[in-house]
C-alpha positions as CSV (number, residue, x, y, z in Angstrom):
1,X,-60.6,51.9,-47.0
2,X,-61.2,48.8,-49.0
3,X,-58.7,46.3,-49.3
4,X,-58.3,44.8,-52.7
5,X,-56.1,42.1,-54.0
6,X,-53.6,43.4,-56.3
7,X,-53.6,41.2,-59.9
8,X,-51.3,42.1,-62.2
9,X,-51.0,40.7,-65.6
10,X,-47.9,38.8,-67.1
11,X,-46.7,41.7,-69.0
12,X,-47.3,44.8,-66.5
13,X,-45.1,41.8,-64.0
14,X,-42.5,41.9,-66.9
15,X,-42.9,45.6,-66.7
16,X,-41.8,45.6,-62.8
17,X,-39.1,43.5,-63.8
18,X,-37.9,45.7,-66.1
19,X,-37.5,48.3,-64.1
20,X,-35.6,46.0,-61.2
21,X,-32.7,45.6,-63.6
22,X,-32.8,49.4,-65.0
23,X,-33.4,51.5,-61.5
24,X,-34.1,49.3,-58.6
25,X,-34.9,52.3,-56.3
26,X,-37.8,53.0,-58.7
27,X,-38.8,49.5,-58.9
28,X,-38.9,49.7,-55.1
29,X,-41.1,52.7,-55.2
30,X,-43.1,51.0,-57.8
31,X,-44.0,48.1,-55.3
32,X,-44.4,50.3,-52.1
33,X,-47.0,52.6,-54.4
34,X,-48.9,49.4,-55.7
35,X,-48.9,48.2,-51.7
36,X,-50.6,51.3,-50.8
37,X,-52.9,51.0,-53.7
38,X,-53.7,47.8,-52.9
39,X,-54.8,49.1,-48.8
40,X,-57.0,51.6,-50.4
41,X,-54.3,54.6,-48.8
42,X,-53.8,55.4,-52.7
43,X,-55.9,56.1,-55.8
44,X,-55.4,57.4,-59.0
45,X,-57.0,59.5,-61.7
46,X,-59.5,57.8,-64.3
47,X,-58.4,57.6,-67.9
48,X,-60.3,58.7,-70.8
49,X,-61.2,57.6,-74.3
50,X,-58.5,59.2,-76.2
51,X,-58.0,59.6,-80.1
52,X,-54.5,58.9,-79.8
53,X,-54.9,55.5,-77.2
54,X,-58.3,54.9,-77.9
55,X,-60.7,53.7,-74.5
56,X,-59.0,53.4,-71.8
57,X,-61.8,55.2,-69.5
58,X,-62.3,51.9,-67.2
59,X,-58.8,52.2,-66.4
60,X,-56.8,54.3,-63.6
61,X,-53.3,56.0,-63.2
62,X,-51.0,56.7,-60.4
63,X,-47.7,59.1,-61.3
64,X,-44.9,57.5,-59.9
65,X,-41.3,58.6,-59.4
66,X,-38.4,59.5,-57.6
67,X,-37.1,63.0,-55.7
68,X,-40.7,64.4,-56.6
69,X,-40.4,63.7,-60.0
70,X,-43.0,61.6,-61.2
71,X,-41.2,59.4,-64.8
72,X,-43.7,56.5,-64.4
73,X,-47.3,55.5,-64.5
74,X,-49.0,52.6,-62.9
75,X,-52.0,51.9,-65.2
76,X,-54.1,49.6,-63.4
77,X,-58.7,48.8,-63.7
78,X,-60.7,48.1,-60.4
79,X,-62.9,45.2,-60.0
80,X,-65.0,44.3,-56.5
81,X,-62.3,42.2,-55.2
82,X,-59.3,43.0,-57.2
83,X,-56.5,45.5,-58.9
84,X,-55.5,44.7,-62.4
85,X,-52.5,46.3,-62.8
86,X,-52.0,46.4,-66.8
87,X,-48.7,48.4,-67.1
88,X,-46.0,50.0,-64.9
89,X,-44.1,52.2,-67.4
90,X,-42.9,55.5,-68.8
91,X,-44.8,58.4,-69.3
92,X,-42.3,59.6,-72.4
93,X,-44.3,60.2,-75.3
94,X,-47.5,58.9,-73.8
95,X,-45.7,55.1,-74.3
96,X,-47.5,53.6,-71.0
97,X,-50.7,54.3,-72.4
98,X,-50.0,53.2,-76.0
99,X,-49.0,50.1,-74.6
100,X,-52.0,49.2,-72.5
101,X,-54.1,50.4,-75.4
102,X,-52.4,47.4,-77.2
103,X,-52.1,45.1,-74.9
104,X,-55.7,45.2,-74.3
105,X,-56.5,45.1,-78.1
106,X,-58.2,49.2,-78.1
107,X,-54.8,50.6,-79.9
108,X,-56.3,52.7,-82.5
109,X,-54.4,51.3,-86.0
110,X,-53.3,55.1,-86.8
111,X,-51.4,55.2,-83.6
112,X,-49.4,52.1,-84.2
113,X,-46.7,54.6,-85.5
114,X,-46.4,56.4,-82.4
115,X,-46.1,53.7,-80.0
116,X,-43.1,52.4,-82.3
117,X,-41.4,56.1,-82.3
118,X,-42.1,55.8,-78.4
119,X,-40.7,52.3,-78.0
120,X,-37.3,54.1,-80.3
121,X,-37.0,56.6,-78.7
122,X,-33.6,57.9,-78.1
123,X,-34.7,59.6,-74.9
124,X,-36.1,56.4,-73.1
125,X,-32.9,55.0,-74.5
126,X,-30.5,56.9,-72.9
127,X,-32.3,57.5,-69.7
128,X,-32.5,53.6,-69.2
129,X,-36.1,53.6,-68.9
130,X,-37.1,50.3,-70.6
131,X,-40.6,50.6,-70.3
Protein backbone atom coordinates (compact mmCIF):
# COMPACT_ATOMS: atom_id res chain seq x y z
CA UNK A 1 0.00 0.00 0.00
CA UNK A 2 1.39 3.41 -0.91
CA UNK A 3 0.82 6.25 1.21
CA UNK A 4 0.00 9.45 -0.56
CA UNK A 5 -0.62 12.80 0.74
CA UNK A 6 -4.08 13.85 0.23
CA UNK A 7 -4.32 17.58 -1.67
CA UNK A 8 -7.41 18.85 -2.17
CA UNK A 9 -8.26 21.92 -4.06
CA UNK A 10 -10.10 25.06 -2.55
CA UNK A 11 -13.30 24.26 -4.09
CA UNK A 12 -13.56 20.25 -3.52
CA UNK A 13 -12.52 21.78 0.57
CA UNK A 14 -15.65 24.13 0.04
CA UNK A 15 -17.34 20.96 -1.13
CA UNK A 16 -16.54 19.13 2.33
CA UNK A 17 -17.82 22.04 3.91
CA UNK A 18 -20.76 22.00 2.36
CA UNK A 19 -21.71 18.92 3.33
CA UNK A 20 -20.66 19.62 7.22
CA UNK A 21 -23.53 22.14 7.44
CA UNK A 22 -26.06 19.90 5.24
CA UNK A 23 -25.46 16.08 6.75
CA UNK A 24 -22.50 16.00 9.03
CA UNK A 25 -22.70 12.15 9.28
CA UNK A 26 -21.89 12.09 5.55
CA UNK A 27 -19.33 14.69 5.80
CA UNK A 28 -17.80 12.32 8.45
CA UNK A 29 -17.92 9.49 6.08
CA UNK A 30 -16.61 11.70 3.45
CA UNK A 31 -13.34 12.32 5.59
CA UNK A 32 -12.98 8.66 6.96
CA UNK A 33 -13.30 7.49 3.00
CA UNK A 34 -10.63 10.13 1.87
CA UNK A 35 -8.38 8.85 5.09
CA UNK A 36 -8.49 5.43 3.71
CA UNK A 37 -7.79 6.62 0.29
CA UNK A 38 -5.07 8.43 1.32
CA UNK A 39 -3.43 4.87 3.21
CA UNK A 40 -3.86 3.15 -0.03
CA UNK A 41 -6.80 0.74 1.87
CA UNK A 42 -9.19 2.45 -0.88
CA UNK A 43 -9.28 3.04 -4.62
CA UNK A 44 -11.68 4.02 -6.97
CA UNK A 45 -12.77 3.44 -10.56
CA UNK A 46 -11.03 5.51 -13.47
CA UNK A 47 -13.14 8.06 -15.38
CA UNK A 48 -13.53 8.34 -18.99
CA UNK A 49 -13.73 10.83 -21.69
CA UNK A 50 -17.33 11.47 -21.87
CA UNK A 51 -19.48 13.53 -24.43
CA UNK A 52 -21.56 14.85 -21.85
CA UNK A 53 -18.31 15.86 -19.21
CA UNK A 54 -15.83 15.82 -21.67
CA UNK A 55 -11.99 14.14 -20.39
CA UNK A 56 -11.95 13.33 -17.30
CA UNK A 57 -10.00 9.88 -17.93
CA UNK A 58 -6.95 10.98 -15.57
CA UNK A 59 -9.33 11.25 -12.88
CA UNK A 60 -10.71 8.62 -10.25
CA UNK A 61 -14.11 8.07 -8.31
CA UNK A 62 -15.01 6.56 -5.08
CA UNK A 63 -19.10 6.10 -4.32
CA UNK A 64 -19.73 7.32 -1.09
CA UNK A 65 -22.78 7.22 1.15
CA UNK A 66 -24.70 6.30 3.99
CA UNK A 67 -26.74 2.85 5.12
CA UNK A 68 -25.33 1.30 1.80
CA UNK A 69 -26.48 3.84 -0.20
CA UNK A 70 -23.88 5.47 -2.13
CA UNK A 71 -25.47 9.72 -2.88
CA UNK A 72 -21.89 11.05 -3.30
CA UNK A 73 -18.74 10.87 -5.30
CA UNK A 74 -15.28 11.70 -4.39
CA UNK A 75 -13.55 12.76 -7.74
CA UNK A 76 -10.06 12.90 -6.98
CA UNK A 77 -6.31 12.42 -9.86
CA UNK A 78 -3.24 10.53 -8.51
CA UNK A 79 0.16 11.96 -8.79
CA UNK A 80 3.57 10.11 -7.27
CA UNK A 81 3.31 11.72 -4.09
CA UNK A 82 -0.17 13.08 -3.84
CA UNK A 83 -4.20 12.88 -4.06
CA UNK A 84 -5.92 15.80 -5.72
CA UNK A 85 -9.13 15.60 -4.56
CA UNK A 86 -11.17 17.90 -7.19
CA UNK A 87 -14.79 17.41 -5.96
CA UNK A 88 -16.79 15.66 -3.11
CA UNK A 89 -20.40 15.88 -4.42
CA UNK A 90 -23.67 14.54 -5.63
CA UNK A 91 -24.04 11.99 -8.05
CA UNK A 92 -27.80 13.52 -9.06
CA UNK A 93 -27.87 14.13 -12.67
CA UNK A 94 -24.16 13.42 -13.13
CA UNK A 95 -23.60 17.11 -11.23
CA UNK A 96 -20.16 15.93 -9.56
CA UNK A 97 -18.73 15.31 -12.82
CA UNK A 98 -20.16 18.36 -14.61
CA UNK A 99 -18.49 20.27 -12.02
CA UNK A 100 -15.02 18.92 -12.15
CA UNK A 101 -15.37 19.10 -15.90
CA UNK A 102 -15.66 22.88 -15.29
CA UNK A 103 -13.60 23.50 -12.72
CA UNK A 104 -10.84 22.04 -14.51
CA UNK A 105 -11.74 24.05 -17.70
CA UNK A 106 -12.73 20.41 -20.04
CA UNK A 107 -16.71 21.31 -19.65
CA UNK A 108 -17.88 20.74 -23.03
CA UNK A 109 -19.87 24.24 -23.97
CA UNK A 110 -23.07 22.11 -24.98
CA UNK A 111 -23.26 20.74 -21.51
CA UNK A 112 -23.21 24.02 -19.77
CA UNK A 113 -27.15 23.56 -19.83
CA UNK A 114 -27.08 20.53 -17.94
CA UNK A 115 -24.88 21.36 -15.20
CA UNK A 116 -27.26 24.47 -14.54
CA UNK A 117 -30.48 22.07 -14.58
CA UNK A 118 -28.32 19.94 -12.15
CA UNK A 119 -27.21 22.76 -9.96
CA UNK A 120 -31.59 23.65 -9.97
CA UNK A 121 -32.51 20.85 -9.42
CA UNK A 122 -35.52 20.45 -7.22
CA UNK A 123 -34.36 16.99 -6.11
CA UNK A 124 -30.84 18.17 -4.79
CA UNK A 125 -32.94 20.88 -3.36
CA UNK A 126 -35.18 19.17 -1.25
CA UNK A 127 -32.85 16.35 -0.26
CA UNK A 128 -30.33 19.08 1.09
CA UNK A 129 -27.64 17.89 -0.86
CA UNK A 130 -25.68 21.17 -1.73
CA UNK A 131 -23.24 19.81 -3.81
Amino acid sequence: MTQRKLDPSAAARADIERLVRHDRQLAKRVVHVLGLLASGKVTGKALAESAKYGDLSDHYKLYVGLAGRPTHRIVYRVTPATIRVEAVGSRDLGLVYLEVSQRLGRLPAESLSALNDARRSPKRKRRGLGL
